[in-house]
C-alpha positions as CSV (number, residue, x, y, z in Angstrom):
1,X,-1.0,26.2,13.6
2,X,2.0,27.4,11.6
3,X,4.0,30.6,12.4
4,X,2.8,32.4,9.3
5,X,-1.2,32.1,10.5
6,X,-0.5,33.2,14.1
7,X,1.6,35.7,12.2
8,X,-1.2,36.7,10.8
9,X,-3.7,36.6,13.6
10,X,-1.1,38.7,15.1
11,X,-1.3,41.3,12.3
12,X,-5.4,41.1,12.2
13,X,-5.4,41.6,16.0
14,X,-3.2,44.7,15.9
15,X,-5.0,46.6,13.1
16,X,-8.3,45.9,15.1
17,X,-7.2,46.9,18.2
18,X,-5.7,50.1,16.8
19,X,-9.4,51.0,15.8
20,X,-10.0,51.6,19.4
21,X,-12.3,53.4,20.9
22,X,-13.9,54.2,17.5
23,X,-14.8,52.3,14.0
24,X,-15.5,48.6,15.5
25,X,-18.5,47.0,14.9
26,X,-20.6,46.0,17.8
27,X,-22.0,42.7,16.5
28,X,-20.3,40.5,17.4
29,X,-16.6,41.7,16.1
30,X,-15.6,42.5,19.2
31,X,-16.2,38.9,20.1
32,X,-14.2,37.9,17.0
33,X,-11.4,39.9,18.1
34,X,-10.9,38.5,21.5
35,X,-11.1,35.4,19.9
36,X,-8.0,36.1,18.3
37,X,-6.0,37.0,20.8
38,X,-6.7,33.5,22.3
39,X,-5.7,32.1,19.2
40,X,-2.3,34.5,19.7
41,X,-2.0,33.6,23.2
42,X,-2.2,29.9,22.6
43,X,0.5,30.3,20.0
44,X,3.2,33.2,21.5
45,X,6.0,30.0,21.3
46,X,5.8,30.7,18.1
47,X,6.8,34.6,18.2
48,X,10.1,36.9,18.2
49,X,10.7,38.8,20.8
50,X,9.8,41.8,18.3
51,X,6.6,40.4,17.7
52,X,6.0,39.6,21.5
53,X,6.7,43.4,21.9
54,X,4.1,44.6,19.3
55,X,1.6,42.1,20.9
56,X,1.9,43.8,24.0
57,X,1.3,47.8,22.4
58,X,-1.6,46.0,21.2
59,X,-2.6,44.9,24.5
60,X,-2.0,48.3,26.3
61,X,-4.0,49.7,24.0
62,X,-6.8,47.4,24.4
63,X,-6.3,47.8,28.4
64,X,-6.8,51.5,27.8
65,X,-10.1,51.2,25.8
66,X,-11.5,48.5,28.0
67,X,-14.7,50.1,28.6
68,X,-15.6,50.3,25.2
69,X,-14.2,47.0,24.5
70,X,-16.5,45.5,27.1
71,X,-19.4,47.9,25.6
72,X,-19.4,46.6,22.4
73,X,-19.0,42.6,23.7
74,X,-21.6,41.0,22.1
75,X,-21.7,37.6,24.8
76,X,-21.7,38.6,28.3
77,X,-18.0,38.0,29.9
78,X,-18.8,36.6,33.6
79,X,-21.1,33.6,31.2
80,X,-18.4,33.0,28.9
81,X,-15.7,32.9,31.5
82,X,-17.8,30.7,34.0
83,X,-18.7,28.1,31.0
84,X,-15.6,27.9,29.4
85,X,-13.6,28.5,33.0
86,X,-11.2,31.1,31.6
87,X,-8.0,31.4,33.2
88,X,-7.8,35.1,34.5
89,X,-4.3,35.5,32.5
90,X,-6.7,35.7,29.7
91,X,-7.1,38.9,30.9
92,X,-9.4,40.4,28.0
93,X,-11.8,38.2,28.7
94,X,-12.3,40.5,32.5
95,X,-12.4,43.3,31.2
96,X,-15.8,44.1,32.8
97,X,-13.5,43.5,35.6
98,X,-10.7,46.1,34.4
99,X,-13.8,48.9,34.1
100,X,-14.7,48.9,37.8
101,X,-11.4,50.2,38.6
């Protein structure tokens, strides 16, 4: 993937999460979201230390609306993490986890 497309994911991702708790669709963009941030994740080599930094605001905010995050999950996140054995520092994929606290 080339810098300017995880660039972009990075972009996407950010406006999306910003939307938090309101204005995200529950079918199935939630899914599409988390998606992303795989996509990011699997990429970061790829990022400034500036753009590491606005990654993480992202993902604070995302921590702080996990609830509704894991509300408006479309696929069930113990099935998807058992199937595809996600490693836990993909840590948006627990966030049922993260809303038992």
């Amino acid at each position: 993937m080339k810098r300017d497309e995880v660039l972009w994911m990075l972009e996407s991702y950010e406006q999306e999460v910003s939307w938090l708790p309101n204005n995200v669709n529950p079918h199935g963009e939630m899914d599409d979201i988390l998606d992303g941030r795989d996509v990011v994740e699997d990429h970061k080599a790829l990022l400034s230390e500036t753009e590491l930094a606005r990654l993480q605001r992202a993902d604070e905010h995302l921590r702080k609306y996990a609830k509704e995050v894991y509300s408006y999950l479309s696929r069930d996140p113990r099935k998807y993490r058992e199937k595809y054995n996600v490693p836990r520092s993909r840590w948006w994929w627990y966030v049922d986890e993260l809303t038992e606290t």
